[in-house]
Each structure stands twice: as C-alpha cells, then as structure tokens.
C-alpha positions in Angstrom: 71.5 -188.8 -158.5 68.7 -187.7 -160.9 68.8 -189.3 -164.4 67.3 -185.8 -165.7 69.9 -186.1 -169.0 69.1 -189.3 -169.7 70.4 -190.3 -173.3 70.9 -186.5 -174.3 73.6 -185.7 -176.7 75.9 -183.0 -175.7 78.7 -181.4 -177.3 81.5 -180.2 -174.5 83.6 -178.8 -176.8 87.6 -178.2 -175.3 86.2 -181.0 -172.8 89.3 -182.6 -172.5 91.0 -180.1 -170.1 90.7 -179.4 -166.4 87.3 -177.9 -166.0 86.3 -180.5 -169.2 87.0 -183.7 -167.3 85.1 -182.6 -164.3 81.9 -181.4 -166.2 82.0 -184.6 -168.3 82.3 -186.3 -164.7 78.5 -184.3 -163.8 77.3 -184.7 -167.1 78.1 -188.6 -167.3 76.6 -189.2 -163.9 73.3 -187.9 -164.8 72.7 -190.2 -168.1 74.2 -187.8 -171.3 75.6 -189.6 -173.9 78.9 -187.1 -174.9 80.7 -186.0 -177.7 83.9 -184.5 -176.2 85.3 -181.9 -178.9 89.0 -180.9 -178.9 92.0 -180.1 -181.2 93.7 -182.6 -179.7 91.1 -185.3 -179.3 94.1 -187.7 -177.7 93.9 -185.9 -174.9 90.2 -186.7 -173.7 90.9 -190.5 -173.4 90.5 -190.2 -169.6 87.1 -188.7 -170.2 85.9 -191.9 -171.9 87.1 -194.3 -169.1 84.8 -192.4 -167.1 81.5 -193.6 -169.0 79.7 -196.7 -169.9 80.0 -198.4 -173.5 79.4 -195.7 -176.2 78.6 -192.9 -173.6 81.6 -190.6 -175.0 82.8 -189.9 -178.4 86.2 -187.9 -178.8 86.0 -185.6 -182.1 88.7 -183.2 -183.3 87.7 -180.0 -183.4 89.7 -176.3 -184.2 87.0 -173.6 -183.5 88.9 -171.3 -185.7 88.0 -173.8 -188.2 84.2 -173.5 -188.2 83.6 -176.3 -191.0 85.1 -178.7 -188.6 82.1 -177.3 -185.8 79.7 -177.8 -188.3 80.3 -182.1 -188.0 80.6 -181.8 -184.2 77.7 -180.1 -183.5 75.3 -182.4 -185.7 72.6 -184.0 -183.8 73.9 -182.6 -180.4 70.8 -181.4 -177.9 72.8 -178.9 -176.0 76.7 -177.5 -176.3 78.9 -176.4 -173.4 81.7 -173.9 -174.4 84.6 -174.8 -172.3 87.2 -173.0 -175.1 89.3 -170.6 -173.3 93.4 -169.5 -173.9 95.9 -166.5 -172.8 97.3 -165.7 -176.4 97.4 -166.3 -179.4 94.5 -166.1 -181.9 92.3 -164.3 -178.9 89.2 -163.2 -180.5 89.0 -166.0 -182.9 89.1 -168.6 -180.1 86.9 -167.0 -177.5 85.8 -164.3 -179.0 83.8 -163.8 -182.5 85.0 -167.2 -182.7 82.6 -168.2 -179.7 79.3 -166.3 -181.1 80.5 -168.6 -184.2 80.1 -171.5 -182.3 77.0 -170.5 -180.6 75.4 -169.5 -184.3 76.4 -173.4 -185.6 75.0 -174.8 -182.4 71.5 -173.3 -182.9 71.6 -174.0 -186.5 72.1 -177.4 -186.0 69.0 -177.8 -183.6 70.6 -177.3 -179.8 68.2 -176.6 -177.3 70.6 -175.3 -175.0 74.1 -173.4 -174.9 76.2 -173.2 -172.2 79.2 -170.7 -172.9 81.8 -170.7 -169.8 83.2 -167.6 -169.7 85.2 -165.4 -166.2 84.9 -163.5 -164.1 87.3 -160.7 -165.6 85.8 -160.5 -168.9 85.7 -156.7 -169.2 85.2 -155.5 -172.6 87.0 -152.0 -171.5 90.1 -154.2 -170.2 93.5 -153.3 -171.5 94.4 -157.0 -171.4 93.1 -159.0 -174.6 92.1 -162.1 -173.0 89.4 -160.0 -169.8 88.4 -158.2 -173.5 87.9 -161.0 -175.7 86.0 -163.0 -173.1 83.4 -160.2 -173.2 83.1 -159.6 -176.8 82.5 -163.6 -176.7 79.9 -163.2 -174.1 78.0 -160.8 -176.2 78.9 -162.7 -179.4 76.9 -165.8 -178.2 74.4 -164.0 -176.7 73.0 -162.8 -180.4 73.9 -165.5 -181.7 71.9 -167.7 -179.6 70.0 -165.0 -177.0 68.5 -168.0 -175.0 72.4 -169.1 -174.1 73.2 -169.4 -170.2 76.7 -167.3 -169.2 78.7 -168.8 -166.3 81.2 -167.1 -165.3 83.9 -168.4 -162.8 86.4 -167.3 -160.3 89.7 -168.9 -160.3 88.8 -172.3 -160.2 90.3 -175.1 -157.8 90.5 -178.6 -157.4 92.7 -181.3 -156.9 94.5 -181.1 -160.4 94.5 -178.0 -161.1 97.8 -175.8 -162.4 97.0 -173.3 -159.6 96.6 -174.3 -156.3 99.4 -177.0 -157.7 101.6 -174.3 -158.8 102.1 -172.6 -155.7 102.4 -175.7 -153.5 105.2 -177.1 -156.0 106.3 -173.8 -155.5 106.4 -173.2 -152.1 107.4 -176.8 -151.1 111.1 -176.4 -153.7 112.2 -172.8 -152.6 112.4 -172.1 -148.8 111.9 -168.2 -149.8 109.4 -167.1 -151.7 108.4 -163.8 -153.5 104.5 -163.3 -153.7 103.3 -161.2 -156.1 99.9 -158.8 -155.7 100.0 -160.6 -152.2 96.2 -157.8 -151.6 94.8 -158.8 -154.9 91.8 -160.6 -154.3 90.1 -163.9 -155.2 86.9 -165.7 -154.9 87.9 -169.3 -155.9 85.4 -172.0 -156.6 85.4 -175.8 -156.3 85.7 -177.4 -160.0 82.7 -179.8 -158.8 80.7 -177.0 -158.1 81.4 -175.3 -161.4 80.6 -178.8 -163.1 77.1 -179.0 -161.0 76.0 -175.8 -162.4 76.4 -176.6 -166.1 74.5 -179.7 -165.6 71.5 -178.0 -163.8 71.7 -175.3 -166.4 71.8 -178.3 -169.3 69.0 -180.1 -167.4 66.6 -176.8 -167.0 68.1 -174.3 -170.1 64.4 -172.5 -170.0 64.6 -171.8 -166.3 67.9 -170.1 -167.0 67.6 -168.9 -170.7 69.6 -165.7 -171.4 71.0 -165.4 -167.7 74.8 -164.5 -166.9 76.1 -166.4 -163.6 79.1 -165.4 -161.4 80.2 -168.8 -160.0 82.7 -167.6 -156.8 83.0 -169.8 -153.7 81.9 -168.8 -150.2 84.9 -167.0 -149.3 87.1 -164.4 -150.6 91.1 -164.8 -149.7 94.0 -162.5 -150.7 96.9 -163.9 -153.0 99.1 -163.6 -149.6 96.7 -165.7 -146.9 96.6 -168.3 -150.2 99.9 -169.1 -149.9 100.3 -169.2 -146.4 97.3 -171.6 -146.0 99.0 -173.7 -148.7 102.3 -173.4 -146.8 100.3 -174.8 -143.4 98.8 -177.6 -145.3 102.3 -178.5 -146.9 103.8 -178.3 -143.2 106.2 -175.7 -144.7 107.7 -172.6 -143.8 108.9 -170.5 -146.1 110.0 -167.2 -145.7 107.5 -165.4 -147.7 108.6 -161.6 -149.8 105.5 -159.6 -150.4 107.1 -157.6 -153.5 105.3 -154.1 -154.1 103.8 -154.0 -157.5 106.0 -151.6 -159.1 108.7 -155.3 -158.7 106.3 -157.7 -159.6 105.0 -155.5 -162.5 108.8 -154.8 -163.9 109.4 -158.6 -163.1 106.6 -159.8 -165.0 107.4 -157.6 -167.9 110.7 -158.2 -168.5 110.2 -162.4 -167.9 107.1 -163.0 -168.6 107.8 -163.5 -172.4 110.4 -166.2 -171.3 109.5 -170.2 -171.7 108.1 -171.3 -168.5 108.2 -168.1 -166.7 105.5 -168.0 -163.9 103.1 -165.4 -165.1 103.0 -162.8 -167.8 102.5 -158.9 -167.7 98.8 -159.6 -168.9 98.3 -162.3 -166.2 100.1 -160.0 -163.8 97.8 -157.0 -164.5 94.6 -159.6 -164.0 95.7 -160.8 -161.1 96.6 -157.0 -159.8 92.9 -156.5 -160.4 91.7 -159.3 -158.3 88.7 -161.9 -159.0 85.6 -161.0 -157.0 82.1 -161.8 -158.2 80.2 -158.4 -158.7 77.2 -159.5 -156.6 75.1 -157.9 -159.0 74.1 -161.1 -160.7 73.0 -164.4 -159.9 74.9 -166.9 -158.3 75.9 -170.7 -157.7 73.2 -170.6 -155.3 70.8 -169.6 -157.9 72.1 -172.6 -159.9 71.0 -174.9 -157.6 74.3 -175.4 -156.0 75.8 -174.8 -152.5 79.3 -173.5 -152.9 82.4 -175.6 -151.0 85.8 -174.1 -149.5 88.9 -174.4 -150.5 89.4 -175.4 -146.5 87.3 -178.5 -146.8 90.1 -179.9 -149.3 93.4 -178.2 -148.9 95.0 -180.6 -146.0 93.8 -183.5 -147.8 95.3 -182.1 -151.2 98.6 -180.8 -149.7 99.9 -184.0 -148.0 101.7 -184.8 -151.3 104.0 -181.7 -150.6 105.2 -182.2 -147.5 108.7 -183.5 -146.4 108.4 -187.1 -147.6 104.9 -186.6 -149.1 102.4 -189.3 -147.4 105.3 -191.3 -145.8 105.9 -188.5 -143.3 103.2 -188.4 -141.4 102.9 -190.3 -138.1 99.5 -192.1 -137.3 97.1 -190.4 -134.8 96.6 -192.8 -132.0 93.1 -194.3 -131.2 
C-alpha cells in the first residue's frame, strides 16, 4: 500500500467510534501520524494499538466547546469530521457546530477537511438530525469551501450496532416484527467508507468542494435484510411485516423508553429509505470499488447460530 500520507498529521475528530477505528485503520496504513479527538478520549485506546510508537495521540475534545478545538486542531495538515448523534444538542454538534470546526481547522493551517455527513441530510426534513446534517454540510462548506462532503448510506461491517442488532435480534425471538419491511437501503462496507477519506486526505485538490454519496453496489429492502441475516444465522423466524400506521404508533409511544429499538425520528428516516441520489459522484469516483454485504454476511453470522462456531460440522475433503 502507497505511503502517500507519510508523516502527515491528521486530526479524526470523534475517531474513537465505529466508523473512527476503521478510518484510523486506512489512515494508519498509509503512513499519518494521528491525533484521535473525542470527549471521551478512553475510548480510542484500541485505535492506538493499531499504530507504531507515537503514531496516535488520544485528545479530549467537546465540539460544543470550541476552545478545546482550538488545541486539537494545532499543527494538524488535514481534519476528518466523523461527529455525528440522534439528539440532543443537534445543531451544536453537527450542525453550526461543524462549520465551527471547519472555520478552526482552516484557521489553524489544514490543507484539507473532510466532513462525513449522510445520506438523509435534507435540510427540508421534519426530523432534526436529516436537518442538522445539512445545515452542517453547508456550514463547512463556507467555512472552508475547498472541504470534501462524503456522505454515506447505512454503513456495515463486522461491529457494527446494525447488522448486529438485527441478528441478536433475530437469533433471541423466534417471531419477529419488521418494521418499514419496503423502505429501502444502499448499505456500504465500513472499509470502503474508510478508503475514501484516505484517497480524499491524500488528493484534497482533486476533490476540493465536492459532495460524495458513498452507497454499496446493491440496494435491499429492510425485509430481504433480515431474511438474508436470518439465512446466514441458520434461523427461521417467523417474520411480521407490520404496516406503518403499527410501526409508526409503536415507535411513538416506546421510542422515548431506555433501550427501545428505534425512535419516531429514526422510524420516520428509515420509512424514507437510504438510497444515494445518483446525481453526484460516487465511491467509484473516490477511487474505490464498492463490496457487498454478501461477500461478508455468512462469515459474520456464524456467531448467531445455534451454538455459534461450535455447531457447524466440517465439510469433508
């Protein structure tokens, strides 16, 4: 693999999460030195096993807190915005708060800014979190109009919490309600997501100013999702189809409760499905050939059968 990052700084700031680990996986492998920014810096400890001595620094960071930014971001030769949530302080976080970030970076001397958005960022969206990711989109973009947008689909991988959720799912309840079973979904490989921030770190003039929608090769529906995972797991539940006016009232009225499975927001996204537009550029475009969630998903689901790993019989020569 081309060293083409090579002793670069770069700031991956909420790089200790899902997505985080993977790009700092991409970014490591290609020479950067990182600073992994996070407001719990604990958390990115797995990140620094994966680099050499001194290749990864762990900083706490609040973006809300823009003085704490302002130390981060010192030195650095490009920033990846990885900061995303559901609630809470919504436009502070990935909203005004992002073009906040992007206005420090530049300040401070980054050549390039990477700011990892979604697919559903609509700023005409009823839901505040497809709403705020726009109005961070266009935040960063003035703030720094030579930043590079990605925007992914649901994205998958080995840990995730979504292909995870509905195998746990599927594999503890032997019926199972699906909600918005015909909403549908473009998902993309975590690696592949990873690859393209690192090809638009290593070539930011190539892409300067450019919004990406990063979906994998195949769109699926919410139903043939779970009956794929259901395969892999060898299970067979009976699978309920609910019609939206039950999964809608169901979301509301639980949605609010610790640990319930999806809010009315997230139910309302997911209703609207996650499909890239195919009016803008691509993976493909990134340098990147997209992978399907079929290459992994017997591999991955082996853990959720009857007696996980142990039982399977070995194929015969």
């Amino acid at each position: 693999m081309a060293r083409d990052l090579d002793g670069q700084l770069i700031a991956l700031v909420g790089g200790s999460g899902f997505i985080g680990t993977h790009v700092a996986q991409a970014l490591l492998a290609r020479g950067a030195r990182l600073r992994v920014c996070s407001r719990h810096p604990e958390r990115g400890y797995r990140v620094k096993t994966l680099g050499g001595l001194g290749q990864v620094q762990l900083v706490a960071v609040d973006v809300t807190k823009p003085h704490t930014l302002e130390v981060a971001l010192t030195g650095c030769d490009a920033v990846v915005n990885l900061v995303g949530v559901f609630k809470g302080k919504l436009d502070a976080v990935q909203g005004s708060g992002a073009g906040q970030m992007a206005a420090i970076a530049r300040a401070k001397g980054a050549k390039a800014f990477v700011h990892v958005s979604a697919i559903g960022a609509d700023a005409g969206s009823s839901v505040g979190y497809a709403s705020s990711k726009a109005a961070g989109e266009a935040a960063v973009l003035a703030a720094f109009p030579e930043a590079i947008v990605l925007r992914p689909s649901v994205v998958f991988g080995k840990d995730d919490a979504f292909i995870n959720l509905f195998a746990g799912l599927i594999s503890s309840a032997p019926v199972m309600p699906v909600f918005a079973a015909d909403a549908c979904f473009q998902p993309v490989f975590v690696d592949d997501v990873a690859d393209a921030v690192a090809n638009a770190i290593a070539a930011p003039a190539a892409f300067a100013g450019k919004t990406f929608e990063l979906g994998g090769p195949e769109v699926i529906t919410i139903g043939d999702l779970n009956r794929r995972i259901a395969k892999a797991a060898a299970r067979k539940p009976l699978f309920l189809e609910l019609p939206d006016g039950v999964s809608a009232a169901f979301a509301a009225l639980t949605g609010w409760l610790p640990g319930a499975p999806m809010s009315r927001d997230q139910w309302t996204l997911l209703r609207k499905g996650n499909v890239a537009s195919g009016t803008l550029p691509g993976l493909a475009e990134l340098g990147v050939q997209a992978r399907p969630l079929g290459l992994f998903l017997d591999r991955w689901m082996v853990r959720f059968r009857k007696a996980g790993r142990f039982g399977a019989r070995a194929k015969s020569a």
